[in-house]
KELUMGU-954809 format. One record per residue: residue number from 0; residue in one letter; x, y, z of N, C-alpha, C, O, CB in turn. Coordinates in pm, 1 decimal, always signed. Each point is the difference from the previous one (the first is absolute). Glycine has a CB too. Layout:
N
[NUM 'A' [X Y Z] [X Y Z] [X Y Z] [X Y Z] [X Y Z]]
...
This chain:
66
[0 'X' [-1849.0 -1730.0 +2311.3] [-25.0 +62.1 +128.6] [+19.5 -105.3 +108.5] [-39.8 -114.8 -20.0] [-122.5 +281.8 -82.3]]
[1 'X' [+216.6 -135.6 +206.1] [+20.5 -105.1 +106.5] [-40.1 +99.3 +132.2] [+22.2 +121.0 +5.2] [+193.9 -293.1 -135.7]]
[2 'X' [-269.7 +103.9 +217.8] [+34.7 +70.0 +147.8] [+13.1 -91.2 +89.4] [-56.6 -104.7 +31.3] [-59.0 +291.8 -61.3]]
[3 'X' [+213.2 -117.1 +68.6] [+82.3 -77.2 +134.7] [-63.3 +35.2 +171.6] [-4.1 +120.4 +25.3] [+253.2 -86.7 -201.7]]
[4 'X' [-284.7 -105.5 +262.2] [-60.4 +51.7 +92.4] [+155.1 -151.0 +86.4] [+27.8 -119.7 -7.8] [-408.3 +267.9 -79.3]]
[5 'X' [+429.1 -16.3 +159.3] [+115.4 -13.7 +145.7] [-84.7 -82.1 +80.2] [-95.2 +54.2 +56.1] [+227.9 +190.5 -34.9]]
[6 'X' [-104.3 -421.5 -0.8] [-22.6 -134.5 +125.0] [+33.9 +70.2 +89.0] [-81.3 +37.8 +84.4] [+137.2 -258.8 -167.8]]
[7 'X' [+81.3 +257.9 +86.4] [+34.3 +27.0 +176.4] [-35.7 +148.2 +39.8] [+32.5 +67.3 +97.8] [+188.1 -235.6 -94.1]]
[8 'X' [-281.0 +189.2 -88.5] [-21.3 +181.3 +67.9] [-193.0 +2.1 +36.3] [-48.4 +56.8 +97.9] [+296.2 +114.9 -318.8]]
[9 'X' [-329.5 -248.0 +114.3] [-94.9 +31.5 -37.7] [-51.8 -23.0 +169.4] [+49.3 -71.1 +87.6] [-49.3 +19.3 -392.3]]
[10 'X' [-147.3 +165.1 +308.4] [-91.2 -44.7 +143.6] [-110.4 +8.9 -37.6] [-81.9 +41.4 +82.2] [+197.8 +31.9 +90.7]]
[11 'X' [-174.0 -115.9 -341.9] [-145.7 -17.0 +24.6] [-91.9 +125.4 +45.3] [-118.2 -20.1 +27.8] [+199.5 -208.1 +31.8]]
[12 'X' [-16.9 +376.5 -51.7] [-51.0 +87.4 +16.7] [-164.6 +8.6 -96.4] [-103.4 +27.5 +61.0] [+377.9 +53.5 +15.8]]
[13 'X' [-275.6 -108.3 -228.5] [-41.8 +30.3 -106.7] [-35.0 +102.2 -35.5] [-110.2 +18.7 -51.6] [+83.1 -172.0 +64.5]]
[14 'X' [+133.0 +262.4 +11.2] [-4.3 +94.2 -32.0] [+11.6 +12.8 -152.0] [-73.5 +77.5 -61.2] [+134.3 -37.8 +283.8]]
[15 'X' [+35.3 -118.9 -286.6] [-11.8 -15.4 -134.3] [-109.4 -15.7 -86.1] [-34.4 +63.8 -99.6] [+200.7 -128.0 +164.8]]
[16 'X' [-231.0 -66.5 +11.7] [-166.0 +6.3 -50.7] [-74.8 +78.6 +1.7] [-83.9 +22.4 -87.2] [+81.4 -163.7 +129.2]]
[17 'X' [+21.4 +206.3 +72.2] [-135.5 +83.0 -43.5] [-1.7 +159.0 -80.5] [-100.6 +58.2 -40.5] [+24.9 -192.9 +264.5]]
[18 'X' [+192.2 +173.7 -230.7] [+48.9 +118.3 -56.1] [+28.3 -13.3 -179.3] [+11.6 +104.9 -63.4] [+100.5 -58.9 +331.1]]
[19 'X' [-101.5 -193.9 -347.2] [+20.4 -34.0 -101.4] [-120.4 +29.7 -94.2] [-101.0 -69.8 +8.2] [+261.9 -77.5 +99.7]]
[20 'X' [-153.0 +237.8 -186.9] [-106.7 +66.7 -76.9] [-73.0 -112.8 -121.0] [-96.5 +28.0 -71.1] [+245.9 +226.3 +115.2]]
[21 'X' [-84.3 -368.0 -43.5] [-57.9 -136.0 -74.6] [-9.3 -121.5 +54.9] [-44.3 -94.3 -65.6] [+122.1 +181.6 -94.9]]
[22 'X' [-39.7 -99.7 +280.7] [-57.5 -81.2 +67.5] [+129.1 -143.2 -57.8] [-31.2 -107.4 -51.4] [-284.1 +250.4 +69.7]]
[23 'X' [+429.7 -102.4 +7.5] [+94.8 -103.5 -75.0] [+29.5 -70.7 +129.5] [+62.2 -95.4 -46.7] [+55.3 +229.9 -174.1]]
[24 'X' [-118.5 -156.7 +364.0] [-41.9 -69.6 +92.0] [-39.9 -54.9 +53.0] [-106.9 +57.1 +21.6] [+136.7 -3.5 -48.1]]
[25 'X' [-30.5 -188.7 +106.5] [-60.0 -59.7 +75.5] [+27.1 -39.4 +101.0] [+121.0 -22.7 +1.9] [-179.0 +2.2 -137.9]]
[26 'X' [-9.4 -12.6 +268.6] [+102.0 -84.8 +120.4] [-2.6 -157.8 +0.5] [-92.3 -71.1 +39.8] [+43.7 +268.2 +122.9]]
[27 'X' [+141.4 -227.4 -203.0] [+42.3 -145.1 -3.0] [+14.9 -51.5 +115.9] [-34.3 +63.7 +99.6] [+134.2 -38.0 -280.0]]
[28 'X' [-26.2 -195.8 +192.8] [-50.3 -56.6 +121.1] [+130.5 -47.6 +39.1] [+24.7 -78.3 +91.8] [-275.0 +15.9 -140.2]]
[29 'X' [+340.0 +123.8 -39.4] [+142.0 -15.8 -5.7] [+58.5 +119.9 +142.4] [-66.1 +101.4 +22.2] [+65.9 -175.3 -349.4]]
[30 'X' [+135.4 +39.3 +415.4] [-3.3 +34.7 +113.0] [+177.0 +59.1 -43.7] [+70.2 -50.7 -87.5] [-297.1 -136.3 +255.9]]
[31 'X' [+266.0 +306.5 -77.0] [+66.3 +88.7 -6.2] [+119.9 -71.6 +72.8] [-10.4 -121.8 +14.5] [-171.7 +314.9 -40.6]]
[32 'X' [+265.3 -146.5 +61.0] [+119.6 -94.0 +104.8] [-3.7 +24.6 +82.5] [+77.2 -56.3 +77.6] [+56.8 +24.8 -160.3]]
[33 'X' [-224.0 +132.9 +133.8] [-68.7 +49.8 +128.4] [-159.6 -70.8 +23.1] [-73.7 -5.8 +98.4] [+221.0 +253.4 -135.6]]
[34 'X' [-154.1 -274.7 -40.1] [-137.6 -61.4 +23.2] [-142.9 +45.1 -59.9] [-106.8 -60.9 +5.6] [+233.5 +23.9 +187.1]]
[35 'X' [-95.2 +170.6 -255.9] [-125.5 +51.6 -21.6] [-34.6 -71.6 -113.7] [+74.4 -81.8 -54.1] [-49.2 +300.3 +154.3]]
[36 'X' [-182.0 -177.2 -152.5] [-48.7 -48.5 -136.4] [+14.1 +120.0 -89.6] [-50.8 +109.2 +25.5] [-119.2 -285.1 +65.1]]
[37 'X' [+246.8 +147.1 -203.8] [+67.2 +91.7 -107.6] [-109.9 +40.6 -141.7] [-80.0 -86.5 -35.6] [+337.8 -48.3 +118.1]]
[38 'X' [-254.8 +225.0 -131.7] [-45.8 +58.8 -113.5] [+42.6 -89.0 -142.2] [+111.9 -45.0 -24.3] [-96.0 +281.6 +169.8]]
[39 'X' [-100.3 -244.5 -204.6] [+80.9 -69.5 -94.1] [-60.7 +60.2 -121.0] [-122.9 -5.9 -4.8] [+180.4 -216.7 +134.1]]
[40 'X' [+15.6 +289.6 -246.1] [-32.0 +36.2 -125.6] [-19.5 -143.8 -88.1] [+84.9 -82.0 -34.6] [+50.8 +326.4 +68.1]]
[41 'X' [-292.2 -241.0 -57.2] [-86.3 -47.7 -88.9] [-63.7 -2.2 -134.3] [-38.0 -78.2 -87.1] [+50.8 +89.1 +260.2]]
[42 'X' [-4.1 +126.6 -142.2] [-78.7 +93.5 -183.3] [+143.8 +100.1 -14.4] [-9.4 +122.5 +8.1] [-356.0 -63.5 +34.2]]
[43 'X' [+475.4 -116.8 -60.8] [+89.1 +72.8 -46.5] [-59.4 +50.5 -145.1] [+32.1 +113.6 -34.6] [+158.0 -241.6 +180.2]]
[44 'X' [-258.4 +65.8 -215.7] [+24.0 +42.9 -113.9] [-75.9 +162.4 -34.5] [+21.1 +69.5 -99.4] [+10.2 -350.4 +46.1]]
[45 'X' [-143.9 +318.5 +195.6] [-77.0 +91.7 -21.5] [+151.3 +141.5 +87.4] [-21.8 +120.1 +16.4] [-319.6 -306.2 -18.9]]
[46 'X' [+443.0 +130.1 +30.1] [+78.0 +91.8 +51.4] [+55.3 +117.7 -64.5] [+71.0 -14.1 -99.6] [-42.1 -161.0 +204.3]]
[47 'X' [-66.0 +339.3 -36.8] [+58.0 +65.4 -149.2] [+102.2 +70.1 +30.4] [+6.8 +114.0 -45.9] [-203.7 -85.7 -70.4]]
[48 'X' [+284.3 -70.3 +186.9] [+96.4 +30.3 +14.4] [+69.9 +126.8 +161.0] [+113.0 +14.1 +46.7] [-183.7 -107.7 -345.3]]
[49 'X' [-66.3 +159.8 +335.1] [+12.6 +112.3 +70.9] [+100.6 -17.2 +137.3] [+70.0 +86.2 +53.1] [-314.7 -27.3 -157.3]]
[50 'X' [+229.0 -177.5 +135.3] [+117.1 -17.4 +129.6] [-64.4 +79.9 +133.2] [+49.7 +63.9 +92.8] [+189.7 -57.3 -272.5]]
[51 'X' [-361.9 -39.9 +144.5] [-62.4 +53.3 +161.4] [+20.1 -97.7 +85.1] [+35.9 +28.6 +114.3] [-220.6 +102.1 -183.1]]
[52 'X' [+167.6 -252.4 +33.9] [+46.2 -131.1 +76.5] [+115.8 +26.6 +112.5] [+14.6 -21.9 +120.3] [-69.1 -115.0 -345.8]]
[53 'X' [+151.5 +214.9 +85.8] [+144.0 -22.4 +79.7] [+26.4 +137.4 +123.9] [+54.4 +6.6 +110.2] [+66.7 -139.2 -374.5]]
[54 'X' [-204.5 +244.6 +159.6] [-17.8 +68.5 +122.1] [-33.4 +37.7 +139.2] [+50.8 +57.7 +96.1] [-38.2 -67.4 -250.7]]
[55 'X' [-135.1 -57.3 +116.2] [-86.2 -66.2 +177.7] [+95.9 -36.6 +94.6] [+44.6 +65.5 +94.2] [-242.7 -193.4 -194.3]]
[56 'X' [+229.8 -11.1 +54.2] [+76.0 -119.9 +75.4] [+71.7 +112.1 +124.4] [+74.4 +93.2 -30.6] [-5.4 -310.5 -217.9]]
[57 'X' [-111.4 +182.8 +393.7] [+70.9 +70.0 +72.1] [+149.6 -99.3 +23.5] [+104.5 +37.1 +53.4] [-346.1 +102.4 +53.4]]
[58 'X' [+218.2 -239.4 -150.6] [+194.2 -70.5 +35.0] [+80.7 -58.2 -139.6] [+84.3 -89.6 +0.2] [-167.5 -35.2 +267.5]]
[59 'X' [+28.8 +208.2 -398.7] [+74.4 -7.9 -131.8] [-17.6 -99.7 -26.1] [+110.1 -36.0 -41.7] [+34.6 +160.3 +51.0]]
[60 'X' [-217.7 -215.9 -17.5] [-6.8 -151.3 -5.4] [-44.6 -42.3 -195.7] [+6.5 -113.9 -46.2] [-112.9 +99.4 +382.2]]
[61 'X' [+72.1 +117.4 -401.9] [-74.2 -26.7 -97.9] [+103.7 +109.2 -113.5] [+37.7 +115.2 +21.1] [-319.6 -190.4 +129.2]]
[62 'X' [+305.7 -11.0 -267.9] [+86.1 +31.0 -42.7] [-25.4 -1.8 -191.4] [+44.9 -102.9 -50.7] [+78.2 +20.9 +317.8]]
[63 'X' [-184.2 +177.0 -362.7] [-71.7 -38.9 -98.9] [+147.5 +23.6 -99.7] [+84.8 +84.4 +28.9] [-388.9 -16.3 +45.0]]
[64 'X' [+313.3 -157.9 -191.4] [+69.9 -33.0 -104.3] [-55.0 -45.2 -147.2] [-36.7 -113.1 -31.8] [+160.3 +70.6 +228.2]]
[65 'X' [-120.5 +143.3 -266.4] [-81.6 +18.5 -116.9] [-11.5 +130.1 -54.3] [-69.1 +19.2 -100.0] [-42.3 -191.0 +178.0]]
């Protein structure tokens, strides 16, 4: 399983976070190319696959492979 979360798109919305039914998220301290502070998948391993992540994302930024 991998997920890909888009540098140049991402804005730190966390919409991903908080909509993720296992909590495979966190906000890191790592910065976007815009500047924001980005989401970062942590507990991938509790990920089950549903792609609500990718759904949320209002600018496609999150991208699951697995």
């Amino acid at each position: 399983m991998q997920i890909i979360i888009d540098e140049k798109y991402c804005k730190g919305c966390e919409l991903c976070m908080n909509y993720c039914p296992k909590d495979v998220f966190e906000m890191s301290k790592k910065r976007s190319a815009k500047g924001y502070l980005m989401p970062e998948a942590v507990n991938i391993e509790n990920c089950i696959n549903c792609k609500m992540c990718e759904k949320i994302c209002p600018d496609l930024c999150i991208e699951i492979n697995g």
